[in-house]
N, C-alpha and C positions, 0 to 999 in steps of 0.2 A: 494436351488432352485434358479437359476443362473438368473430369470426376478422377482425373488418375491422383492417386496419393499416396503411390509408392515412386521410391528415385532410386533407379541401380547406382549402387555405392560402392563396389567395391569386391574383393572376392575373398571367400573361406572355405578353406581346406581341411579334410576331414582324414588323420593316418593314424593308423591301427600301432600302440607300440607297447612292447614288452618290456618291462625292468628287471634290467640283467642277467639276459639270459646265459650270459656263460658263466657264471659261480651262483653258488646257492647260500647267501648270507645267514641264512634262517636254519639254514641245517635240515631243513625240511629233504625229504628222501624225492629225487627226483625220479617221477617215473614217464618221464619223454624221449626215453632212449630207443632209438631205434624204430619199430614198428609197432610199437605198444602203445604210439600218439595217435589219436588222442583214446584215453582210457577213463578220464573223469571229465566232469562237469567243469565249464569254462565261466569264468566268474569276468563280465565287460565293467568296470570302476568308472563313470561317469564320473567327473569332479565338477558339476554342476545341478541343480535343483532339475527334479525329475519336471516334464511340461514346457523345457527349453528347448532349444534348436538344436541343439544337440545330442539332449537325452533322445528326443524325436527320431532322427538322425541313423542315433543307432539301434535304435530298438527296430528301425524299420530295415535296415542291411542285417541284423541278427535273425529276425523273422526269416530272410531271404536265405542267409545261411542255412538254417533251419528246415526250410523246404528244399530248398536244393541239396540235401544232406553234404554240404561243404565241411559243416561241423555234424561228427554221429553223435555226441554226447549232447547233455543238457547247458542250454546255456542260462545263465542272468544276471539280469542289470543292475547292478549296486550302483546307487547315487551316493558321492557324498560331496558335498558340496560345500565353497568356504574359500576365503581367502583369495580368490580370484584364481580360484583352481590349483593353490597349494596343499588343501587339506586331501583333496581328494588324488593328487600325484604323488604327495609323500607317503598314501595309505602305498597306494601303489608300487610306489620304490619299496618298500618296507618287505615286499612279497620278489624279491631281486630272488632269480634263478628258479623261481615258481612259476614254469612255463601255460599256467594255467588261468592266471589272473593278466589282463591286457589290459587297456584302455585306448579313447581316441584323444584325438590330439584337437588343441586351439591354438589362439595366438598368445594367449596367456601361460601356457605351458611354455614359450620362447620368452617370453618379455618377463613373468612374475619374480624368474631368481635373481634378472638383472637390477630388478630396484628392489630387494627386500630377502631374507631371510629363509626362502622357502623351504626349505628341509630336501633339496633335493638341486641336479641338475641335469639339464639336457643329455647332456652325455651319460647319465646313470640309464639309458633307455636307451633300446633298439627299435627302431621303426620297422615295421613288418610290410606294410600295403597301405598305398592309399587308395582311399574307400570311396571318396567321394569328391567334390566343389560345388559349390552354389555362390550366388553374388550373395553380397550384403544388398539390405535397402535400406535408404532412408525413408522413416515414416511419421507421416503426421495425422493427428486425429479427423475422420470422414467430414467434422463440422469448420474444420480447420479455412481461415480463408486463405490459404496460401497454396494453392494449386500448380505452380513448376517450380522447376530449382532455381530460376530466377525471382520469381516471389518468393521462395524460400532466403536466397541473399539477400536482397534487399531486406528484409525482415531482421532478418538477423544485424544485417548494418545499423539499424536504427534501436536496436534495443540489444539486451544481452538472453541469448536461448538458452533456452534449461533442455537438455537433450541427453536422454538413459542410455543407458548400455548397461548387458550382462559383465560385470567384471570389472574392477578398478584398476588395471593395467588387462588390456584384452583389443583383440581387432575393433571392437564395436568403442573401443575410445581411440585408439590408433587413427582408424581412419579419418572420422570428423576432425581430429588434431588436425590433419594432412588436409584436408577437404577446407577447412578455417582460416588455416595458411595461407591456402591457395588464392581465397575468394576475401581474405583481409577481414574477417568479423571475429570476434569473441562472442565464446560459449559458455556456462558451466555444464560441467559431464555431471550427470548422478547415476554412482554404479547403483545396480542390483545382483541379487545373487542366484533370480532366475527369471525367465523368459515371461514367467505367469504374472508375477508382479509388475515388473516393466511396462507391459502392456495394458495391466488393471489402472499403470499409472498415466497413461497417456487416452486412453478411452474417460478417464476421470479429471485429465485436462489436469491435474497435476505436472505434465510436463508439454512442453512444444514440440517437440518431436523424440523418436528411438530410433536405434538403429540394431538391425538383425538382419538373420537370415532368414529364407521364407517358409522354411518351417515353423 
């Protein structure tokens, strides 16, 4: 398709999870007992820069909740973002047995503790519901002369691509690894820390290509 300049890459999954809901580290007084849930306001902890695929994501299933009175209280979206989504799961661990504060999941919540120090691990959380999947895509800027994924290979054969991703350990570097592998070219990855950047960076030809979700 000679103006398409997106390439399905891939898929990302989106699950709701709580830290630690069976003890209250914080000493905070739990009041989710029984049928008194929910009684307060539900705070969702984005560990990514608000205007990302994510943040997008869930502010649009939270709305949904919202109208469909799935949740009766008030909800909202804290971003905090950092570290390729450590800053914002360790806020989150920190709130263990505070059945009130959630978050969504990425691929960097699985991958950030295995290379680095994150203040936190998989297993300090309980998965609630998955929310959603969407593919990743690869993409390249509309002026770009590389219109299939075979122009895209070759391309990448002959020179070294600079290709963004949200997150320095995250699906959006994962996959192009696997994808590079596969097709025998080198890359350099440049993380960002949100969706809005990334994209400022590749519409300013800053970068060769990104990869995201279609939010």
């Amino acid at each position: 398709m000679k103006n398409n300049k997106l390439f399905i890459f891939g898929l990302f999954s989106l699950v709701f999870i709580l830290a630690g809901c069976s003890d209250n580290s914080n000493g905070e007084e739990d009041s989710a007992s029984g049928d008194d849930y929910p009684s307060e306001d539900l705070t969702v902890v984005v560990p990514f820069g608000a205007g990302g695929g994510t943040d997008l994501y869930i502010r649009e299933i939270m709305d949904i909740m919202k109208e469909e009175e799935i949740y009766t209280e008030n909800i909202t979206v804290e971003n905090r973002e950092g570290g390729s989504g450590a800053t914002g799961y360790s806020y989150l661990n920190g709130k263990s047995g505070n059945p009130y504060f959630v978050g969504p999941t990425a691929a960097s919540f699985f991958a950030t503790p295995l290379v680095s120090e994150a203040g936190y691990n998989v297993e300090d959380f309980t998965p609630i519901a998955l929310m959603g999947a969407d593919d990743l895509f690869l993409m390249v800027n509309s002026s770009s002369e590389i219109e299939t994924l075979d122009d895209f290979i070759q391309t990448a054969k002959s020179r070294t691509m600079r290709i963004g991703g949200v997150g320095q350990v995250s699906d959006e570097r994962i996959v192009p690894e696997q994808f590079s592998e596969a097709a025998n070219f080198d890359f350099e990855y440049v993380p960002f820390q949100g969706a809005g950047e990334l994209t400022s960076a590749l519409t300013s030809d800053s970068l060769d290509a990104i990869v995201g979700n279609p939010t």
